[in-house]
C-alpha positions as CSV (number, residue, x, y, z in Angstrom):
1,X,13.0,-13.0,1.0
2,X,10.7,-12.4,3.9
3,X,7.5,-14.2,2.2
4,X,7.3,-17.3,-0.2
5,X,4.4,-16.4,-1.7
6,X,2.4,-13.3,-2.7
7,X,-1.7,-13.4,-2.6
8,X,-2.1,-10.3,-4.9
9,X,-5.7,-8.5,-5.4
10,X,-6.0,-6.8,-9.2
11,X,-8.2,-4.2,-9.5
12,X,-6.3,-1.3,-8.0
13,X,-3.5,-3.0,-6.6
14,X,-1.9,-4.3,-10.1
15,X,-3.8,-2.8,-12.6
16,X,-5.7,1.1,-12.5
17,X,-9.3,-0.6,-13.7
18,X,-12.0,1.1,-11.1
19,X,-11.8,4.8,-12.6
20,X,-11.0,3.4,-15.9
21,X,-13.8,0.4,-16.2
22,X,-15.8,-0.7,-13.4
23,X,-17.0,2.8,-12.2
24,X,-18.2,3.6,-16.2
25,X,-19.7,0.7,-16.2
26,X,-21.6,1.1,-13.2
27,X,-22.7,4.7,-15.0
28,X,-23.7,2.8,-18.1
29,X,-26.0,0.5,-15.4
30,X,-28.0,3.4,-14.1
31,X,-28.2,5.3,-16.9
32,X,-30.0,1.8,-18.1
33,X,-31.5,1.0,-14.7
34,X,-32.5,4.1,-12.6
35,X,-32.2,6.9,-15.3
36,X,-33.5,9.6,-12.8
37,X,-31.3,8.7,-10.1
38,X,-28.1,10.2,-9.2
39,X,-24.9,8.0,-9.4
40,X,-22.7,8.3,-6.2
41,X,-19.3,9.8,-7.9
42,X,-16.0,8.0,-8.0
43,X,-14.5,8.5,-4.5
44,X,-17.7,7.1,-3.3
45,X,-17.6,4.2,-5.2
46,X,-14.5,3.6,-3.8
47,X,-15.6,3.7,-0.6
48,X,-19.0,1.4,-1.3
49,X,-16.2,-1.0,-2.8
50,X,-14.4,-0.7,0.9
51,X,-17.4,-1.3,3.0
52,X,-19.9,-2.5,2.8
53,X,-18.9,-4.1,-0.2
54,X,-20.1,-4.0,-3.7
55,X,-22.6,-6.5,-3.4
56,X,-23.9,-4.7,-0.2
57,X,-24.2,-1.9,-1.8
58,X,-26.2,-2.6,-5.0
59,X,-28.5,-4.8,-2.9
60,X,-28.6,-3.4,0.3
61,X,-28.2,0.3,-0.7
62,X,-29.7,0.5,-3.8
63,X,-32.0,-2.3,-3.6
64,X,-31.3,-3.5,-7.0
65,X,-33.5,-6.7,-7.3
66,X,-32.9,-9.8,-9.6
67,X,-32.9,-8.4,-12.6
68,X,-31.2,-5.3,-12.0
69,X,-28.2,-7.2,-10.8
70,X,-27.8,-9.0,-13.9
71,X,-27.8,-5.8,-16.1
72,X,-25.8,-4.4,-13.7
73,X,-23.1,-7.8,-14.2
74,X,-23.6,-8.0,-18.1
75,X,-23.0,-4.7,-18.4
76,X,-19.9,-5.0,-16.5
77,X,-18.5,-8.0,-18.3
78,X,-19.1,-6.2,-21.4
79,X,-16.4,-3.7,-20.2
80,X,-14.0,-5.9,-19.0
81,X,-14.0,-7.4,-22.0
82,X,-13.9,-4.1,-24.1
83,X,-11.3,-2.6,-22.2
84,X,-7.6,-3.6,-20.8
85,X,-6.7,-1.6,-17.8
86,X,-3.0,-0.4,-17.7
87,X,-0.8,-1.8,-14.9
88,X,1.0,0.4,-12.0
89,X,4.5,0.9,-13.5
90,X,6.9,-1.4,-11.9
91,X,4.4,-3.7,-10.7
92,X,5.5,-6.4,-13.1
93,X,8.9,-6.3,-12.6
94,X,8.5,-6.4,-9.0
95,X,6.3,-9.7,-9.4
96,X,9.2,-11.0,-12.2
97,X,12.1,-10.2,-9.3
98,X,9.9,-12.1,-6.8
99,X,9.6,-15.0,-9.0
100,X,13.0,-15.5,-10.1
101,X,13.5,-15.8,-6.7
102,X,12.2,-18.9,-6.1
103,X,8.3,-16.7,-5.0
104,X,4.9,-18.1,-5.6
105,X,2.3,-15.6,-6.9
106,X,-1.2,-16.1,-6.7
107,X,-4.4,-13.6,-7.1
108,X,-8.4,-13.4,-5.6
109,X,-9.9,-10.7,-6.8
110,X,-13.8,-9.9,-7.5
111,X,-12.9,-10.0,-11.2
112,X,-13.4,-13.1,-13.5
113,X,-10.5,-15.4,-13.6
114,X,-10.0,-15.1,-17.3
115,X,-9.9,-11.5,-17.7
116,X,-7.2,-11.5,-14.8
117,X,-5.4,-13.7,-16.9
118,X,-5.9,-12.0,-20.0
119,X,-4.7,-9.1,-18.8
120,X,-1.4,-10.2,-17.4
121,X,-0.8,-12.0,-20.6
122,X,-1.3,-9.5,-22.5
123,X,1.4,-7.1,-20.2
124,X,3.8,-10.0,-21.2
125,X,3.4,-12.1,-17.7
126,X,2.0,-15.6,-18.1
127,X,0.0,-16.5,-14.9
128,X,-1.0,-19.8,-16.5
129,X,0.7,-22.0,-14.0
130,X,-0.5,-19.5,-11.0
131,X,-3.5,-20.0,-8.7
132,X,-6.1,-17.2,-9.4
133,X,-9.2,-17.1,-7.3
134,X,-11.8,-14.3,-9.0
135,X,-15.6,-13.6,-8.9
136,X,-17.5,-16.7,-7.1
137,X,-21.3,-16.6,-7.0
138,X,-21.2,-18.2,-3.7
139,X,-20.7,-15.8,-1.3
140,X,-18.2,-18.6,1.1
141,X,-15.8,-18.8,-1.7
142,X,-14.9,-15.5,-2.4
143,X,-13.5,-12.4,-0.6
144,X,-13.7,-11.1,2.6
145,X,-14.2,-15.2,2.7
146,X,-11.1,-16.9,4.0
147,X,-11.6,-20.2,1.5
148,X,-9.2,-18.6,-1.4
149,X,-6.3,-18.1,0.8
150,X,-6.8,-21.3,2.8
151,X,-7.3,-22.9,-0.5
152,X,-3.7,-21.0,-1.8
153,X,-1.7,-22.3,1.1
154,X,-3.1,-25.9,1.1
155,X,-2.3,-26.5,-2.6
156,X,1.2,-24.5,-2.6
157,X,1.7,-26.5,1.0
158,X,3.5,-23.1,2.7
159,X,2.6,-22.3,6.3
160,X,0.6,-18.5,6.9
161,X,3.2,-17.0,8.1
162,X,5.2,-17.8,4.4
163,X,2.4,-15.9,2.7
164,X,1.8,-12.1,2.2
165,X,-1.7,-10.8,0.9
166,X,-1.7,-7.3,-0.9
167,X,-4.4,-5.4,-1.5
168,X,-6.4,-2.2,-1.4
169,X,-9.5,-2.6,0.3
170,X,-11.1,-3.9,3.7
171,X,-12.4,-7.1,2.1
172,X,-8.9,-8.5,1.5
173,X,-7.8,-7.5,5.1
174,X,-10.9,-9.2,6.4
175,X,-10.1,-12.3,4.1
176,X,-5.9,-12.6,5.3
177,X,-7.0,-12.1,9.1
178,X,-9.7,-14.6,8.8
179,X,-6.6,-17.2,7.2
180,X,-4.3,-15.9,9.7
181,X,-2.0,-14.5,7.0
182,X,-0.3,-10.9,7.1
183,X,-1.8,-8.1,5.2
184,X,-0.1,-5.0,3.4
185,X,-2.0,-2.2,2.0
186,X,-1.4,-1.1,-1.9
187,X,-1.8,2.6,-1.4
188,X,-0.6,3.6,-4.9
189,X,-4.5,3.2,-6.7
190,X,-6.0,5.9,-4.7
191,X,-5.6,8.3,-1.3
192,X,-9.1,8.5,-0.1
193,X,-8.9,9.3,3.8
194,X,-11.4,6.6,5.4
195,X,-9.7,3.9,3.4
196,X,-6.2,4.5,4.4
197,X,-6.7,5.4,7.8
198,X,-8.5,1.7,8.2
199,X,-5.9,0.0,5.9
200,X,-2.9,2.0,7.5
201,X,-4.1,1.0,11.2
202,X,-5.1,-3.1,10.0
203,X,-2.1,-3.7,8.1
204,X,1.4,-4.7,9.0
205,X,2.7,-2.2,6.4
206,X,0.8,0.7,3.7
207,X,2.6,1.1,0.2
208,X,2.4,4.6,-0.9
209,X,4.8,3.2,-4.0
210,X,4.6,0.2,-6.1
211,X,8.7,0.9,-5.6
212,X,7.7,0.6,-1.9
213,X,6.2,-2.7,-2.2
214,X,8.9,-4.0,-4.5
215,X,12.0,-2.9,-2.1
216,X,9.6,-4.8,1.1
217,X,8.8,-7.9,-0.7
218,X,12.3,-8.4,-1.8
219,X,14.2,-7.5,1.0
């Protein structure tokens, strides 16, 4: 195999959670928060997720203050722990091939550790023994931040180049180039223009296909 170890994102690269959970839950937020304000729709989302973030866009865009935020976060939790997103077909099976392969999997996501782990489980993949980096308050250890993957490589002891991030949005590129790993885009969650001409022209390959993926990683 090409890489000995796969840095995967979740929301959108293994499981189909933004139109099912995170976008409602932002609708149940303002609906809460800002009744008489507009929500942006679901493409738009997306792209606020791409850049500047979601986190810049609450507080920058919004101007959600203190409070806000933390209705916006206990409303979200509430979700994620409501409701269990459905992975991409194939995706586990490409992650079991990799593995009995002698692969290392890993994950950094923006979602909470446990629910990443709760929802693999519950697919029928134990990630127990895997490294999974989710939602950090502190802004240096979490993604676009390089401190996951550095973090991933230092306790695995593999070398960048060994290592293969995959995700769906511009804060994982930033996060690989910023480790000096390689970054491939996970197409398969959504085709909005902006996001795959950036991802298509920043990574070294864009998945169309979760079959895609599997055939690359296992070459």
């Amino acid at each position: 195999m090409r890489f000995r170890a796969l840095i995967l994102d979740h929301d959108d690269t293994a499981v189909d959670s933004t139109a099912r959970i995170h976008y409602p839950a932002h609708l149940r937020s303002m609906a809460l928060l800002r009744p008489s304000q507009r929500p942006v729709d679901l493409d738009t989302w997306f792209l606020k997720n791409f850049d500047p973030g979601i986190m810049g866009f609450l507080q920058g865009e919004l101007g959600m203050d203190a409070r806000e935020l933390a209705v916006e976060e206990e409303v979200w939790r509430a979700s994620m722990a409501r409701d269990t997103p459905a992975f991409y077909r194939g995706f586990l099976e490409a992650l079991a091939d990799f593995r009995a392969r002698g692969g290392h999997l890993a994950v950094v996501s923006h979602s909470a550790p446990e629910v990443i782990r709760r929802h693999y489980r519950e697919a029928g993949m134990d990630l127990e023994s895997d490294l999974v980096f989710g939602w950090d308050p502190d802004l240096a250890r979490r993604k676009p931040s390089p401190y996951p993957v550095m973090e991933i490589l230092r306790r695995l002891g593999l070398a960048p180049e060994e290592v293969l991030v995959v995700d769906d949005l511009k804060p994982g590129v930033e996060m690989a180039r910023a480790a000096g790993v390689e970054v491939a885009a996970a197409g398969w969650g959504h085709d909005i223009p902006a996001i795959r001409s950036y991802m298509e022209a920043n990574c070294i390959e864009y998945f169309q296909r979760v079959a895609d993926f599997a055939a690359y990683i296992l070459r």
